[in-house]
RODO-2510 file (C-alpha; in nm, 4 decimals, decimal comma):
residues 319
     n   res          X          Y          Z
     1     x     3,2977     7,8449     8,4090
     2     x     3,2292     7,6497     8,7531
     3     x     3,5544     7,6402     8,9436
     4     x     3,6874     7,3614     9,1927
     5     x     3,6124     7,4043     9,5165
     6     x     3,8217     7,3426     9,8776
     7     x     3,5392     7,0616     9,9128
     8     x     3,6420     6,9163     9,5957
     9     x     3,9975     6,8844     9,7339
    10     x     3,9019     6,7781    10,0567
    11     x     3,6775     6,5220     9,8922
    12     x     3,9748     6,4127     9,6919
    13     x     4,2013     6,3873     9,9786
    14     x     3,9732     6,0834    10,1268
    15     x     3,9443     5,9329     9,7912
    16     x     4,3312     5,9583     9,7430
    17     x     4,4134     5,7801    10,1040
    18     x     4,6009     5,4603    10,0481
    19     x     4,6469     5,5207     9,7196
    20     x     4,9249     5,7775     9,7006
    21     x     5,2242     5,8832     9,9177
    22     x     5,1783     6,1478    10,1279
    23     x     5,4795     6,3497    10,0581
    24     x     5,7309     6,5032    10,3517
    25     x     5,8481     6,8820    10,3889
    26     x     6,2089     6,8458    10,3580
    27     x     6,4831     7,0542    10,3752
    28     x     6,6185     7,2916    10,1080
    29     x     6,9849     7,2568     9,9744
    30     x     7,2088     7,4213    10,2517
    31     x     7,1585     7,7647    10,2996
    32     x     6,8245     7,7915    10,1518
    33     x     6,5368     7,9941    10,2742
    34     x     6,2652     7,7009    10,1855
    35     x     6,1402     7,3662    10,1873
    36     x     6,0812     7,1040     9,9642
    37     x     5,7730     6,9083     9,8821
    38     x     5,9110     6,6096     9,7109
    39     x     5,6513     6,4583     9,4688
    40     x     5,9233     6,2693     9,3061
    41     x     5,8645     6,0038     9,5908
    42     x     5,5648     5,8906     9,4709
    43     x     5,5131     5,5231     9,3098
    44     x     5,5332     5,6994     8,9400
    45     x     5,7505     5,9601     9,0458
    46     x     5,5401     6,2653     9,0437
    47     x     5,2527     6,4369     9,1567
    48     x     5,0240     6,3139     8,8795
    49     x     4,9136     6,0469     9,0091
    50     x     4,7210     6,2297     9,2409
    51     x     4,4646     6,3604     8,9875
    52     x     4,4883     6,0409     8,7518
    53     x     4,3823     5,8216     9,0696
    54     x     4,1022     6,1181     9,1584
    55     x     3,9259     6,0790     8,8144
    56     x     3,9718     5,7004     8,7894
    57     x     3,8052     5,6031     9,1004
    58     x     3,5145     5,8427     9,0221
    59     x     3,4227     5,6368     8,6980
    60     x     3,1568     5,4056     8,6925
    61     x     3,2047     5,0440     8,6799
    62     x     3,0939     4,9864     8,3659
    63     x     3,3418     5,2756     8,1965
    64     x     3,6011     5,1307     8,4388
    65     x     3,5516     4,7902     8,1886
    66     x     3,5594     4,9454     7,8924
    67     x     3,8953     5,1430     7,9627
    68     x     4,0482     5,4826     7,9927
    69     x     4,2952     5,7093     7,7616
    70     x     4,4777     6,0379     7,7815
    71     x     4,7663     6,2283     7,6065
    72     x     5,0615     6,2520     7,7773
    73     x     5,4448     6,3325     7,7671
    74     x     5,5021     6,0978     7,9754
    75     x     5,4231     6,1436     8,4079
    76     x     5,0487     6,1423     8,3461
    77     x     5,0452     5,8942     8,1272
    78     x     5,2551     5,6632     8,3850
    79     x     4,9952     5,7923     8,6495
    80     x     4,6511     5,7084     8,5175
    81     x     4,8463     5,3575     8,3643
    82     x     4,9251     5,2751     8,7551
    83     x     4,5780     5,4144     8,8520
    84     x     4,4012     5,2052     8,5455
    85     x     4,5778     4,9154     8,6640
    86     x     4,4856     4,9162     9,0571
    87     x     4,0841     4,9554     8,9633
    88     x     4,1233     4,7142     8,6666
    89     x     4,0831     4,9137     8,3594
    90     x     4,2549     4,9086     8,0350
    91     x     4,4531     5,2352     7,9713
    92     x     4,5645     5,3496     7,6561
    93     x     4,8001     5,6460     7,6580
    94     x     4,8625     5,8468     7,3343
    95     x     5,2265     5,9909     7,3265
    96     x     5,3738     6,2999     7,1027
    97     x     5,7209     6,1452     6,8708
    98     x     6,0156     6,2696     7,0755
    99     x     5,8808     6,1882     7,4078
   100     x     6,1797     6,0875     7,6673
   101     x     6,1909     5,6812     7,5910
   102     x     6,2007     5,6116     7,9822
   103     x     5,8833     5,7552     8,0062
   104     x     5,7258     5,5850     7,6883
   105     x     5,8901     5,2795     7,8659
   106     x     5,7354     5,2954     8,2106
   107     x     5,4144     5,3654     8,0722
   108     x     5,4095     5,0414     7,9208
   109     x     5,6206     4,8523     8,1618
   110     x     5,2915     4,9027     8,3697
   111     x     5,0419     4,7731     8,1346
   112     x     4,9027     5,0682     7,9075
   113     x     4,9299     5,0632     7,5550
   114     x     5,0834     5,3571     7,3742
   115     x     5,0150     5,4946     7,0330
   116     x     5,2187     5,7823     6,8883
   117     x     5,1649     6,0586     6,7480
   118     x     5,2808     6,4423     6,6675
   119     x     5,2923     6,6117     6,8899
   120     x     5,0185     6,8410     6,7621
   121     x     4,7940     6,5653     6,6818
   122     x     4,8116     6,3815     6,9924
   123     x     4,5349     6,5918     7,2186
   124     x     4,3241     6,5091     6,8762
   125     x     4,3971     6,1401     6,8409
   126     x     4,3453     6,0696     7,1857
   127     x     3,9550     6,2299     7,1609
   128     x     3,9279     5,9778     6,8852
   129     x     4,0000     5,7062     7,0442
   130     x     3,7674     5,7567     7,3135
   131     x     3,4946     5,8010     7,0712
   132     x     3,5652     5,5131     6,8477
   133     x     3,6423     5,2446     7,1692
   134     x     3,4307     5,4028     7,3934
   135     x     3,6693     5,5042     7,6299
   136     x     3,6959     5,7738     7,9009
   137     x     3,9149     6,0896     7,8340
   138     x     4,0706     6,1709     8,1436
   139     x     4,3404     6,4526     8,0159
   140     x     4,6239     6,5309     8,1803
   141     x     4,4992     6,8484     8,3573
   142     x     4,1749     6,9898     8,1843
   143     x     3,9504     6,8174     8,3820
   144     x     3,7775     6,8995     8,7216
   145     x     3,8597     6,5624     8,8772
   146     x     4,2185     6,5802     8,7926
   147     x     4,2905     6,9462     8,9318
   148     x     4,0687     6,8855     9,2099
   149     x     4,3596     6,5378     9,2902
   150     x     4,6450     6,7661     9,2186
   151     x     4,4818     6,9904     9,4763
   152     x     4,6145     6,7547     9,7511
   153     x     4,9736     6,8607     9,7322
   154     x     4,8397     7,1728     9,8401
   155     x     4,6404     7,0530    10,1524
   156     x     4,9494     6,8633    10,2765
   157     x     5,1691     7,1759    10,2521
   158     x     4,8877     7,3799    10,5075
   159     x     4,8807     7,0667    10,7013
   160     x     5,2395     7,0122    10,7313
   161     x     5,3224     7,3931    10,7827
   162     x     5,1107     7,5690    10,8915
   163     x     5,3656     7,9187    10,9248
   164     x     5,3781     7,8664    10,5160
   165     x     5,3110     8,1763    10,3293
   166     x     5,4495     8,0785     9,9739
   167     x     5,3834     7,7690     9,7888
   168     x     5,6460     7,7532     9,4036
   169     x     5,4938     7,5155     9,2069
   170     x     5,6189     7,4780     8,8092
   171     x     5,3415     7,5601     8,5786
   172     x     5,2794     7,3617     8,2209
   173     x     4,8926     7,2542     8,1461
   174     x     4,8210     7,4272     8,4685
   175     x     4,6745     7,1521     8,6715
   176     x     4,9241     7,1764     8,9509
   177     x     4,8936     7,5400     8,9740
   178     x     4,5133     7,5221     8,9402
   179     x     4,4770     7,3037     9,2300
   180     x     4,7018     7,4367     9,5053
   181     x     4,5967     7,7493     9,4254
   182     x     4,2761     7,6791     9,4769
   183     x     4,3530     7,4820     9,8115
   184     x     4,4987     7,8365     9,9307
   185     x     4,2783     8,0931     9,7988
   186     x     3,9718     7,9077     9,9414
   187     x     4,1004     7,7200    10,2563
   188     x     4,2952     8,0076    10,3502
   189     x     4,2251     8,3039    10,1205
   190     x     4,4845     8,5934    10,0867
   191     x     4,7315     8,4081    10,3708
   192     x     4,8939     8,1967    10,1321
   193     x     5,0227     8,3202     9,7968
   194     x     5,0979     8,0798     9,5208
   195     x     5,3584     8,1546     9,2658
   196     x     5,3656     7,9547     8,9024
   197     x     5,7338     7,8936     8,7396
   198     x     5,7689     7,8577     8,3569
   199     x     6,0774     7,8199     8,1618
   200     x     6,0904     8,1332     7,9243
   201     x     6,1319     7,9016     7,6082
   202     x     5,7801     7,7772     7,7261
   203     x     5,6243     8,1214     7,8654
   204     x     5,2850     8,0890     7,7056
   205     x     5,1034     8,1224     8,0641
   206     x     5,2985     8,3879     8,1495
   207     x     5,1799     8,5633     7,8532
   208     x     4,7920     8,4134     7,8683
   209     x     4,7824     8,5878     8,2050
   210     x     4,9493     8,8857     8,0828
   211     x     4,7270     8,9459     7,7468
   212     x     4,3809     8,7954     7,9618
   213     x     4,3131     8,5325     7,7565
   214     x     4,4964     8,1846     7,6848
   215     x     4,8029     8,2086     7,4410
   216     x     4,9288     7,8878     7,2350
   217     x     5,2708     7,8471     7,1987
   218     x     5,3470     7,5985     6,8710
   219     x     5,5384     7,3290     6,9686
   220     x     5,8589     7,3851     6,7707
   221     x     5,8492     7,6843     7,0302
   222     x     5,8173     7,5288     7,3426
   223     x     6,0392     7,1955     7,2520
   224     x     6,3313     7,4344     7,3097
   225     x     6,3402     7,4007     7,6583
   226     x     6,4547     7,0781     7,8150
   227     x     6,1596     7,0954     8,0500
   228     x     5,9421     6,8664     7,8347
   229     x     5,6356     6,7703     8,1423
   230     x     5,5974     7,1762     8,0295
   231     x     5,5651     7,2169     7,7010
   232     x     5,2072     7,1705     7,6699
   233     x     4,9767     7,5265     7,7281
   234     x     4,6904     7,6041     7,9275
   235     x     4,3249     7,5223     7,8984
   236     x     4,0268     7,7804     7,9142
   237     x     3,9479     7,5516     8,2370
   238     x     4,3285     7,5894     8,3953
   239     x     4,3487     7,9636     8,2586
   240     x     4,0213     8,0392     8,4921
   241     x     4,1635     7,8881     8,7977
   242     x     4,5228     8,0786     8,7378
   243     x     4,4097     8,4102     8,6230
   244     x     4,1514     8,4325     8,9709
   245     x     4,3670     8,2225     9,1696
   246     x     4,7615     8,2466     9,1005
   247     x     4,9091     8,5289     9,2926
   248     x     5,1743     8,5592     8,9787
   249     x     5,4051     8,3864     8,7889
   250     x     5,7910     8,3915     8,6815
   251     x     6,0203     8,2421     8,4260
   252     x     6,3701     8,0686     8,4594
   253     x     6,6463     7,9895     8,2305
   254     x     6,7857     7,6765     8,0589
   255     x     7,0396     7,7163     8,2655
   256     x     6,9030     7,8247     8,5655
   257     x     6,6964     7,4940     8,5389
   258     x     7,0204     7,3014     8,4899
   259     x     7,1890     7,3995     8,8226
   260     x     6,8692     7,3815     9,0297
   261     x     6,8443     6,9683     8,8653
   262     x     7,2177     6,9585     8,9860
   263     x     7,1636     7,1816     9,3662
   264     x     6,8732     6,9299     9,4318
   265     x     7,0846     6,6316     9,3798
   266     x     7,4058     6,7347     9,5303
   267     x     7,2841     6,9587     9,8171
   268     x     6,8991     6,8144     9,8877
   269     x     6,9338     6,4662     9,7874
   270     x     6,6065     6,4960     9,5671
   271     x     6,5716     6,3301     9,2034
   272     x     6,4205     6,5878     9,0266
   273     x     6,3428     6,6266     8,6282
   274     x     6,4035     6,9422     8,4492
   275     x     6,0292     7,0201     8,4714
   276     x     5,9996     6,9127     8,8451
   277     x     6,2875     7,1259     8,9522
   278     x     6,1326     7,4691     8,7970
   279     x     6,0194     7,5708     9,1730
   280     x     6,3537     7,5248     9,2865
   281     x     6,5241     7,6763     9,0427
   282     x     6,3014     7,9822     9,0530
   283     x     6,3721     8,0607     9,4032
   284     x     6,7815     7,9476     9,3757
   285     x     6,7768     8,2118     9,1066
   286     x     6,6381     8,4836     9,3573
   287     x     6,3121     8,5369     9,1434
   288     x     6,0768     8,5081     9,4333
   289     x     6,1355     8,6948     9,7933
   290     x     6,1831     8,3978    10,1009
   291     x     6,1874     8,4665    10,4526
   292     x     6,5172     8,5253    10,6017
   293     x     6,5725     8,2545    10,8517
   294     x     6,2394     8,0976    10,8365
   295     x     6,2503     7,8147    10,5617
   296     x     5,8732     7,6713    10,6737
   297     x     5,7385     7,9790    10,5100
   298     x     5,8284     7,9549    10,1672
   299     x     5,7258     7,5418     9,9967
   300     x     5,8503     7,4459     9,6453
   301     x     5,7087     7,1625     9,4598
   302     x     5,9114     6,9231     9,2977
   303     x     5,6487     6,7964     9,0800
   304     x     5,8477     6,5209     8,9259
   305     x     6,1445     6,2892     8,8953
   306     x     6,1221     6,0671     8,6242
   307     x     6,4396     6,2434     8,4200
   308     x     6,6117     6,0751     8,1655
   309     x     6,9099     5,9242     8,3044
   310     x     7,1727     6,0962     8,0140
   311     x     7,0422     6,3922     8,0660
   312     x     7,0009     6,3879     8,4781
   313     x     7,3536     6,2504     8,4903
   314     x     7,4664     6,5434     8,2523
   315     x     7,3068     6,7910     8,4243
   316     x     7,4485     6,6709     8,7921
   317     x     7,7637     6,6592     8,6629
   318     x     7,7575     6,9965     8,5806
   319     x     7,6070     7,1453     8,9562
***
């Protein structure tokens, strides 16, 4: 399989200009060894948007009429709505039963229309919708175009430091962790390691790269954890980026994911969902080595924002 390339993130980056926020470096909750690369700022409140605006601008015009549709939890599905929206195509967005209702609500507040489904069924229905109404699958991370936009959170993190040596990003379809991984290992190869965080109720990339070859994980298994941007497993496309690209990857605790929501709030100021704080919570839990002293070395990516407000207000009540 034909992996993305540095050029394919560089080309991405131009595409992406104007379009999407070009996140800060801030710093960690007090006494931290690291920074923060808060993709909760942008307009949908997380990095998705990146890769939804990638592929949508690389349609043709005529697919741009007919429309667009994906499968999504929730922050793609928000994304490539926004990203549908600003080059004037319809967007349909098929969402699993039990998704958070702000996100079913945003996705709709900005334009798409959204047809449920089970949660196993909704990768399925949303293939069948593109081949009945003629619309263009752009998934929610196994596609070249989307990894190669998610990419771009890694070229701002060499840009913006360039003493980094780390980069935490959470890990769920693998899109993220496909992309700045693949910004490091080719831009600056064997310089910058990249580390993937998974909750262990929702391990199953932790154990694809384990057992060399992807693992599913059912979704009564992974809906334990109250990570749900997640739950979803990797692709044969994300699981060849990771397993040659990922420098390794560790899991975190419900609860470990609870006080790293609450930390970020409290001590960093940052709005972060369960999923998007996964970095964070990784390296407040002491599972990855920092630099003593030298917090521009080690980058964690809050990937998203967009929690639901009971639970974020539970959660910072507790940290």
């Amino acid at each position: 399989m034909e992996l993305v390339t540095a050029d394919d993130v560089r080309a991405a980056a131009t595409r992406l200009q104007g379009h999407v926020v070009r996140t800060p470096l801030t710093a960690g909750p007090p006494g931290a060894d690291f920074l923060l690369k808060p993709e909760s700022l942008q307009a949908t409140g997380a990095f998705k948007i990146r890769g939804a605006t990638n592929a949508v601008a690389l349609l043709g015009p005529g697919q741009r009429r007919s429309g667009v549709v994906t499968h999504s939890s929730g922050n793609h599905g928000q994304a490539l709505a926004l990203a549908a929206a600003r080059h004037g195509a319809p967007c349909t967005v098929v969402v699993p039963e039990g998704a958070p209702e702000v996100k079913v609500d945003r996705i709709r507040a900005l334009g798409a229309r959204v047809v449920m489904a089970p949660p196993r069924e909704r990768e399925a229905v949303a293939g069948d919708l593109a081949r009945t109404e003629g619309l263009a699958l752009i998934p929610p991370f196994d596609d070249p175009d989307v990894i190669a936009g998610q990419g771009t959170v890694g070229l701002e993190i060499l840009e913006q430091s360039p003493e980094v040596t780390t980069v935490v990003v959470p890990v769920g379809g693998g899109g993220l962790a496909s992309g700045v991984s693949t910004a490091a290992w080719t831009v600056h190869p064997r310089r910058v390691r990249v580390i993937g965080v998974e909750p262990e109720l929702a391990a199953d990339a932790a154990e694809s790269l384990s057992v060399g070859h992807p693992v599913t994980w059912p979704p009564e298994r992974t809906g334990r954890t109250m990570a749900d941007g997640v739950r979803v497993g990797l692709s044969e496309r994300t699981f060849a980026h990771l397993a040659a690209r990922l420098d390794g990857i560790v899991t975190v605790t419900e609860d470990e994911i609870a006080r790293a929501v609450g930390v970020l709030a409290h001590g960093a100021r940052v709005v972060a969902e369960p999923s998007g704080a996964l970095a964070a919570a990784a390296l407040l839990a002491g599972r990855i080595d920092t630099v003593p002293g030298r917090p521009e070395a080690t980058v964690a990516v809050v990937s998203g924002g967009n929690a639901d407000p009971g639970l974020f207000a539970r959660l910072v009540a507790q940290g």
